[in-house]
C-alpha positions as a printed NumPy array, in Angstrom:
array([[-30.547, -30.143, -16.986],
       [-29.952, -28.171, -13.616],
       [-29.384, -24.423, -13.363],
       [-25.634, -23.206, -12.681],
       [-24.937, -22.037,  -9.234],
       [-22.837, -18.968,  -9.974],
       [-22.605, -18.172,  -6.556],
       [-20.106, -20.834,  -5.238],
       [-17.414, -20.227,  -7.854],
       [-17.852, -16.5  ,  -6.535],
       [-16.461, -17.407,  -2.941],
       [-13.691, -19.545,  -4.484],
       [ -9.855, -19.728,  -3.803],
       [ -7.963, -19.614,  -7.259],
       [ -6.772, -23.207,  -6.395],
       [-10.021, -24.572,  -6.429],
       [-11.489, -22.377,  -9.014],
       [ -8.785, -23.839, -11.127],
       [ -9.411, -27.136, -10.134],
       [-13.585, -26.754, -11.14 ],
       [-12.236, -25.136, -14.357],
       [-10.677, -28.423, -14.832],
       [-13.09 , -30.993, -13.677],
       [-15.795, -28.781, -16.113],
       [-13.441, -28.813, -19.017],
       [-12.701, -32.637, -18.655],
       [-16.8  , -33.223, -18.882],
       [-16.83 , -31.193, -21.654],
       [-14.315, -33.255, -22.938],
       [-16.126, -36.615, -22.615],
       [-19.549, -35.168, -23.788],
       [-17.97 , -33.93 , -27.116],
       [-16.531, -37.817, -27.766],
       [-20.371, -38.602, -26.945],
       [-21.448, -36.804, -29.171],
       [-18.995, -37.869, -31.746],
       [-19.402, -41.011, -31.372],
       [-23.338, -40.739, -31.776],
       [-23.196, -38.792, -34.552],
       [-21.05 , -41.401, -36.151],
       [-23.389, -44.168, -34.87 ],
       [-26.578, -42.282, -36.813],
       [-24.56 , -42.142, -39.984],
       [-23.937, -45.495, -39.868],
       [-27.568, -46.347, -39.232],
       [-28.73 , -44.055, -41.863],
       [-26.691, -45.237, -44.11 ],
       [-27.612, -49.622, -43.506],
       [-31.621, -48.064, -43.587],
       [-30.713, -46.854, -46.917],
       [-28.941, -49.529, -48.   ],
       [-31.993, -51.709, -46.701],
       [-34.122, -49.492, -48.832],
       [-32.461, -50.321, -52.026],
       [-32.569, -53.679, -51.514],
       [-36.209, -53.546, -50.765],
       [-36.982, -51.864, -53.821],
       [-35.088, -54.448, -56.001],
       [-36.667, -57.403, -54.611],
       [-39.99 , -55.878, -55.388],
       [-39.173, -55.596, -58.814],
       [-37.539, -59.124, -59.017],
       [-40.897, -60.256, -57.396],
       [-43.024, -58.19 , -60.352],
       [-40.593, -59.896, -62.616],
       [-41.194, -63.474, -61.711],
       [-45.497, -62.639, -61.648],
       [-45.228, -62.079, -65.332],
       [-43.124, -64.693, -66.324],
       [-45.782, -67.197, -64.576],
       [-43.134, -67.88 , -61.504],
       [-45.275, -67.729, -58.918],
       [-47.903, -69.447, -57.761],
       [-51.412, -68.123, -57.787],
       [-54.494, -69.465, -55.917],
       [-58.192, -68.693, -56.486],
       [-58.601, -67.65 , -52.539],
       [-57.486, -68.397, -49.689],
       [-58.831, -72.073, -48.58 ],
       [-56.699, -72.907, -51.75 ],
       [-53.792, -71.124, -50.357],
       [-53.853, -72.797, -47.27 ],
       [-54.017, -76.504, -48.748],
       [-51.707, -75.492, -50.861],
       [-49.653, -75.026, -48.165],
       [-50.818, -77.573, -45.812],
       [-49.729, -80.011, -48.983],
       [-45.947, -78.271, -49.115],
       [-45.346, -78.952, -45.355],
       [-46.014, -82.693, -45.21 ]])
């Protein structure tokens, strides 16, 4: 952000001290629909994240679910895994 040079409006006709009134008030304008329009952007975000969230939480406890009904396969370490899964992709 730059400093505001006072001193030119000082030496200004009313004309063009109207017209930089203007101009200013215009910007003003455009950076409060900015704003708006982020702050609008953030809820919306906020509120898929949360959403997101949720979700995450009830898959986890679907995923619980189906380990104790015996669901889901288990493997004794890892070679096993990746036979396992060597076997499923052929």
């Amino acid at each position: 952000m730059t400093a505001i040079d006072y001193q030119k409006y000082e030496t200004m006709d009313k004309t063009t001290l109207l017209n930089a009134l203007l101009q200013e008030e215009e910007k003003q304008k455009q950076l409060c629909k900015q704003v708006s329009l982020q702050n609008e952007l953030i809820s919306y975000l906020t509120s898929q994240v949360r959403d997101r969230l949720e979700q995450g939480g009830s898959s986890l406890d679907m995923a619980i679910e189906q380990m104790k009904n015996g669901e889901v396969e288990s493997f004794k370490n890892f070679d096993e895994y990746k036979k396992a899964m060597q076997k499923s992709d052929a």
